[in-house]
C-alpha positions as CSV (number, residue, x, y, z in Angstrom):
1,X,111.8,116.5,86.7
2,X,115.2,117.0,87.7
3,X,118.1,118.8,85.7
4,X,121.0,117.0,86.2
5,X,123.1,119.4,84.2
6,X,123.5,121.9,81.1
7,X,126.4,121.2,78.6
8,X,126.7,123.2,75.7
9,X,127.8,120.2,73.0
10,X,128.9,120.4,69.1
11,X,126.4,117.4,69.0
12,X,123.7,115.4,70.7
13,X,125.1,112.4,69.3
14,X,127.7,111.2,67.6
15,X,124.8,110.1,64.9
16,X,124.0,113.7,64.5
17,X,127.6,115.7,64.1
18,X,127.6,115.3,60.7
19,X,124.4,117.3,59.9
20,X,125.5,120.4,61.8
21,X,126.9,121.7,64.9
22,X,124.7,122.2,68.0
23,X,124.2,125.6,70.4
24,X,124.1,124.8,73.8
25,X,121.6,122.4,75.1
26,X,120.6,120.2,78.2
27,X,120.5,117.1,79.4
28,X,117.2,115.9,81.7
29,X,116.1,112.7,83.6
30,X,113.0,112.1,84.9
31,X,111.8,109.1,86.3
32,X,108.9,107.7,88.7
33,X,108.4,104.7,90.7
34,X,104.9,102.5,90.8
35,X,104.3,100.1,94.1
36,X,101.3,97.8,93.7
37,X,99.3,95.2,95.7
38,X,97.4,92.9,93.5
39,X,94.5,90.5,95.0
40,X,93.1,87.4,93.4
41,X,90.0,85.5,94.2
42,X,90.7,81.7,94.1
43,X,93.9,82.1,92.8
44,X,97.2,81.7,94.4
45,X,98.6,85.1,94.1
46,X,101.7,84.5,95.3
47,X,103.7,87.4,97.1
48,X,100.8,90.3,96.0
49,X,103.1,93.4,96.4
50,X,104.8,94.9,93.1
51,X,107.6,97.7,92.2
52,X,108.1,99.1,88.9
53,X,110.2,101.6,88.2
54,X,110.8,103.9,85.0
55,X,113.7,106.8,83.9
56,X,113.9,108.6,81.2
57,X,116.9,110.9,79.8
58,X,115.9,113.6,77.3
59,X,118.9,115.5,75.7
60,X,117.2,119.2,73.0
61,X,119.5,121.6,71.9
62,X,119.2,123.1,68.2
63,X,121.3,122.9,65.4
64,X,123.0,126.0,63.5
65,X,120.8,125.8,60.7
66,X,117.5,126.2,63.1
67,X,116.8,122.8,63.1
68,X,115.7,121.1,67.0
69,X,116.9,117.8,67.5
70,X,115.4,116.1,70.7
71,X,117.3,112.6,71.9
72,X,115.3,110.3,74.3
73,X,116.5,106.8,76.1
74,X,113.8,105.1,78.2
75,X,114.7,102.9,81.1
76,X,112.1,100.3,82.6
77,X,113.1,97.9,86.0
78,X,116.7,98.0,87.0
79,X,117.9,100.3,84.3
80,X,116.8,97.5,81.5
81,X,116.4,99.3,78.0
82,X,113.2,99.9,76.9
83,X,113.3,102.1,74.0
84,X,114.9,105.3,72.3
85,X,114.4,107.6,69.5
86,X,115.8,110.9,68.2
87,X,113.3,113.6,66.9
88,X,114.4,116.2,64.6
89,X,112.4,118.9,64.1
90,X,112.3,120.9,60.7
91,X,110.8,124.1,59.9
92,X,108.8,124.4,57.4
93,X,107.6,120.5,57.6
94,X,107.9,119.3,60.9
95,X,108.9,116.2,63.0
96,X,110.9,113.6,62.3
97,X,111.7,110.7,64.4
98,X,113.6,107.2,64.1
99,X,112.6,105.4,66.5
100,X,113.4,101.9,68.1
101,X,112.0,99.9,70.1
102,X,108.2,99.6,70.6
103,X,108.2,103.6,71.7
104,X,104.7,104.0,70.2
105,X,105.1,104.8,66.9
106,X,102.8,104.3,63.6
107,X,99.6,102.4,64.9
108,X,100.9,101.3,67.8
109,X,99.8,104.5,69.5
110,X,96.3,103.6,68.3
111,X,96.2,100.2,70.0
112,X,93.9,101.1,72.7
113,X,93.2,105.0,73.7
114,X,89.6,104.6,75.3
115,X,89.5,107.5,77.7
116,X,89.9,105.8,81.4
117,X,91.0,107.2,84.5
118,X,94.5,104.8,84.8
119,X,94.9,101.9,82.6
120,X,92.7,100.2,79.8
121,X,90.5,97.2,80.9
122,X,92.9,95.0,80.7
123,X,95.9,96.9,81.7
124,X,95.7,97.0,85.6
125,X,97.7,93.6,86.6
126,X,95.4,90.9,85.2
127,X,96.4,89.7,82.0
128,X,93.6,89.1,79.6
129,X,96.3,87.7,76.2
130,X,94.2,90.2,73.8
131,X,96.2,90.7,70.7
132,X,95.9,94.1,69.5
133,X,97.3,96.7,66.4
134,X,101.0,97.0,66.7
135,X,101.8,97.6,63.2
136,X,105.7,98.3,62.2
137,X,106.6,99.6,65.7
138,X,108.2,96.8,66.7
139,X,111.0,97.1,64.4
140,X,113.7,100.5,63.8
141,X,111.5,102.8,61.8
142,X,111.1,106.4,60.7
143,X,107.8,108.7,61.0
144,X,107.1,111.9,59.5
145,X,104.7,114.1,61.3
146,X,104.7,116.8,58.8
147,X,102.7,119.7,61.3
148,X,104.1,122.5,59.3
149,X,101.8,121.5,56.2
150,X,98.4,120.3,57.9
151,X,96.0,122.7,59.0
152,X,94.9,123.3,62.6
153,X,93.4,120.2,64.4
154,X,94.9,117.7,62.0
155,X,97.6,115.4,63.0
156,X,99.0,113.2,60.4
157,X,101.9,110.9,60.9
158,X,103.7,108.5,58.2
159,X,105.2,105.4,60.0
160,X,108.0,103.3,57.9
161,X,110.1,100.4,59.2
162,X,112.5,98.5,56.6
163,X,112.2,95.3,58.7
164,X,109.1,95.1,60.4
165,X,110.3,92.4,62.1
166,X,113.8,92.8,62.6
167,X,115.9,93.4,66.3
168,X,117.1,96.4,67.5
169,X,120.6,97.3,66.6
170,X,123.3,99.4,67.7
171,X,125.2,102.3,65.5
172,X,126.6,100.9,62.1
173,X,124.7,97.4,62.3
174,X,122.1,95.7,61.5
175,X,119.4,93.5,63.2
176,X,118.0,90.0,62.8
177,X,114.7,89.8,61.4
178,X,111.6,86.8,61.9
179,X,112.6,85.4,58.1
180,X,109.1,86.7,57.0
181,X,108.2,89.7,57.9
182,X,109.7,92.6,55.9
183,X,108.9,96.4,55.3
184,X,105.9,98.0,56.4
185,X,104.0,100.9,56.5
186,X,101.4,102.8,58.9
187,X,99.0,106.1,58.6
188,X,97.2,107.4,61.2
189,X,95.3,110.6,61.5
190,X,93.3,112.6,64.1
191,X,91.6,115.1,64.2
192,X,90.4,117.5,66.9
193,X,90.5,121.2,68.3
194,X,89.9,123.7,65.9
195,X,89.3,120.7,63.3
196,X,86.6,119.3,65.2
197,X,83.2,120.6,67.1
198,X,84.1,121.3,71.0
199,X,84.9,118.3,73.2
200,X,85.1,115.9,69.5
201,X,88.2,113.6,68.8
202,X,88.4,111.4,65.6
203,X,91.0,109.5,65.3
204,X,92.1,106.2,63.0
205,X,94.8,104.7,61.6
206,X,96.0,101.6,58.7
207,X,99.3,99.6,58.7
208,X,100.5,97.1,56.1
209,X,103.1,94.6,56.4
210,X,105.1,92.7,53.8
211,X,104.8,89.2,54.5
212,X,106.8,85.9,53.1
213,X,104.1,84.2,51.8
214,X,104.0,80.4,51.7
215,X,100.4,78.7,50.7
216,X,100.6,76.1,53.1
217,X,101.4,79.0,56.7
218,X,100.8,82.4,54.9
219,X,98.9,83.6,52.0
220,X,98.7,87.9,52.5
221,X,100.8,89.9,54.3
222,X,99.7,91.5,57.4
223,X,96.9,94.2,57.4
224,X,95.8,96.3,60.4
225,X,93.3,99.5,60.8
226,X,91.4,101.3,63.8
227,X,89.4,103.6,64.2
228,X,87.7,105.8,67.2
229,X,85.6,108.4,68.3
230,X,86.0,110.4,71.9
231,X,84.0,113.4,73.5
232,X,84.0,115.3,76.1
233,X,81.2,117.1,77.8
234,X,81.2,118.4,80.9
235,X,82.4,116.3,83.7
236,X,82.5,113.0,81.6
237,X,84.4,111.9,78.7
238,X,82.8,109.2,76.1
239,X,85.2,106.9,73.8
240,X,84.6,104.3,71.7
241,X,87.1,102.3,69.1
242,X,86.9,99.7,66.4
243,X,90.1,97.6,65.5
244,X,90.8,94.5,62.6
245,X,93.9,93.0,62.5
246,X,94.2,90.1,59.1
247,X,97.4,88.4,60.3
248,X,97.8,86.7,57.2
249,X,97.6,83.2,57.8
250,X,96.4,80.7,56.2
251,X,95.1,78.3,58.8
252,X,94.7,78.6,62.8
253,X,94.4,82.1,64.2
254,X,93.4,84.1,60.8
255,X,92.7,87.7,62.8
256,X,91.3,89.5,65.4
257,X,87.7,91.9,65.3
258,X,88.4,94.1,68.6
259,X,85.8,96.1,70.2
260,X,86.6,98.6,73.6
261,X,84.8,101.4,75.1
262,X,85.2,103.7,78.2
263,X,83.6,106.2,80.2
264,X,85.1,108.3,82.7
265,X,84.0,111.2,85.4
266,X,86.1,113.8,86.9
267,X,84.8,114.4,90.2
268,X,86.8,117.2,90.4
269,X,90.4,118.4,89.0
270,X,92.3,115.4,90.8
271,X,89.6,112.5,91.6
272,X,87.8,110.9,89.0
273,X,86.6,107.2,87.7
274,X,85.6,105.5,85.2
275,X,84.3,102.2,83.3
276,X,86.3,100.2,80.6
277,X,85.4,97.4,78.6
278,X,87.5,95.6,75.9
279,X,86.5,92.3,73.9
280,X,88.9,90.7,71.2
281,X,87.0,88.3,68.8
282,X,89.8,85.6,67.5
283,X,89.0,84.7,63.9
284,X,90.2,81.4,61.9
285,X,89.8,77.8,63.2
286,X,88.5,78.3,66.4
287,X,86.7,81.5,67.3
288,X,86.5,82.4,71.0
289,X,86.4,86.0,72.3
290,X,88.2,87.2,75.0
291,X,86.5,89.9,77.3
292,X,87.8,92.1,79.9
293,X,86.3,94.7,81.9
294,X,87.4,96.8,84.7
295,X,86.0,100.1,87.3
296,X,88.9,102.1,88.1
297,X,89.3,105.3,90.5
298,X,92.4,107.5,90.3
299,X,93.5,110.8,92.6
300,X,96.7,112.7,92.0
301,X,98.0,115.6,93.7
302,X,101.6,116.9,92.6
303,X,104.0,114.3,92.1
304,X,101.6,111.4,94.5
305,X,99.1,109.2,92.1
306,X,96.7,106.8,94.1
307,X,94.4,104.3,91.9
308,X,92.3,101.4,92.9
309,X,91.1,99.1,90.0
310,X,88.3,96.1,89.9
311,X,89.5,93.8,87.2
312,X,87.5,90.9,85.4
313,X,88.6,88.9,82.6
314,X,86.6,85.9,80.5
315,X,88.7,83.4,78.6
316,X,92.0,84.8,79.1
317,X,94.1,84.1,76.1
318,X,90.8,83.2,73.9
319,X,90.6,79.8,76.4
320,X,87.1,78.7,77.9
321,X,88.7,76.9,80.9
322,X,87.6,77.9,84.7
323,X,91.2,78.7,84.8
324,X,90.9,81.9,82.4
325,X,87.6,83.4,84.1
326,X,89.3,85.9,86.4
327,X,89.3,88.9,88.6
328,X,91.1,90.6,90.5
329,X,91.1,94.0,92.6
330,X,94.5,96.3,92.2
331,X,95.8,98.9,94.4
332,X,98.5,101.2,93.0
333,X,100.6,104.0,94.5
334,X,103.1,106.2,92.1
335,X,105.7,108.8,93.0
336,X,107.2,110.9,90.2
337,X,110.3,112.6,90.6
């Protein structure tokens, strides 16, 4: 991480000088760039080699009434906004952060956290089309992670988004919404440390969506949950989630019943791999399941991150054509900086 300078400011933002002036504070980037090569059996790959790179600025400072505000812009390929929040941290409570963009708040966070030594099973170049928990994170939302009031181990956090469906929008405006989703809600909880016996994680989470409802396309509003279980012992690390997502429609694609697991070993402190495996069951007219699976070995020393991955995938976007059985072997190199 590099410091690019130290200001002292009366403000992080302009968003934030009415609740108080600010002591001095800093300004960080930090960024990291990922270079791939992605083979394809009987599949025309195409040019197989692949950049992605990532920045993020991070502004803290504290205000004169002992609150800590944190600001956060993240960056993906050429500079392209991904997301941004501001964190504000009060004592006595605890966090809170409005957030936008899909910066993995509410449920979100819960879509997929099998331990793995890189990426889930279906996250190392091979698209599988799994639908997964999102929740409210796609729209401009607030969540509460009240530390100061939960006892050791427990981490609660309240997720609330006023259009669950709505656009990102600048500073005095307003964004454009799907015409049917509205307001929603998430919970999540997990529990570990001193909360938990040595090596346990649980972990789970519920979000609710207002939803236009129309007899004929939608009859519910949108209902999510997850739930998961991780532990470590020795060298390996065991995890196992549950997921249901009841998109509310009333014919076609009704929900998704997902199912992953993963199992990793740590060689030592910077080698280790691991086994993921990942099926989504699509409910409503047609009910196919979409599978992916993948073997994955990771080494990182410093700021240098090597990882190999052995991909397969069965009916890619919940289709049964030879098209959607796939695999695929994945080599990645990553500097940070």
């Amino acid at each position: 991480m590099n410091k690019l300078t130290k200001i002292g400011v009366s403000a992080l933002c302009g968003s934030l000088a009415a609740l108080s002036a600010a002591n001095a504070g800093e300004m960080t980037v930090s960024g990291g760039v990922d270079m791939s090569w992605i083979s394809m059996d009987q599949t025309n790959t195409g040019n197989p080699l692949g950049m992605g790179s990532n920045v993020s600025f991070t502004g803290t400072g504290e205000l004169d009434n002992g609150w800590g505000v944190k600001f956060a812009v993240d960056a993906k390929n050429t500079l392209a906004y991904s997301s941004a929040n501001v964190t504000v941290t009060v004592p006595g409570l605890g966090d809170v952060l409005i957030s936008q963009g899909l910066s993995g708040t509410g449920i979100h966070r819960m879509d997929d956290i099998t331990p793995t030594a890189w990426e889930e099973a279906y996250g190392a170049g091979l698209g599988s089309g799994v639908d997964r928990v999102s929740g409210g994170a796609a729209g401009a939302g607030i969540e509460i992670t009240p530390t100061d009031l939960m006892p050791s181990g427990i981490v609660t956090r309240f997720h609330w988004s006023p259009d669950a469906g709505g656009s990102n929008a600048g500073d005095k405006a307003s964004g454009g919404n799907d015409d049917r989703k509205a307001s929603s809600y998430d919970i999540t909880l997990t529990a570990s440390g001193d909360a938990t016996p040595d090596g346990l994680k649980i972990y789970g989470g519920y979000s609710s969506i207002d939803q236009e409802q129309n007899s004929t396309l939608v009859n519910d509003d949108v209902t999510e949950w997850t739930a998961g279980i991780e532990y470590a012992v020795g060298s390996f690390t065991l995890g196992y989630q549950y997921s249901e997502e009841d998109n509310g429609r009333a014919t076609t694609t009704t929900g998704y019943d997902n199912t992953g697991y993963g199992i990793v070993f740590a060689i030592n402190d910077d080698l280790s791999i691991s086994y993921n495996n990942y099926e989504s069951e699509q409910q409503g007219t047609t009910s196919n399941t979409a599978e992916a699976e993948s073997i994955q070995l990771a080494y990182s020393s410093g700021g240098l991150s090597i990882r190999v991955a052995e991909q397969e995938v069965d009916n890619k976007n919940y289709q049964t054509t030879t098209a959607d059985q796939r695999d695929a072997t994945t080599l990645s190199v990553a500097l940070a900086f």
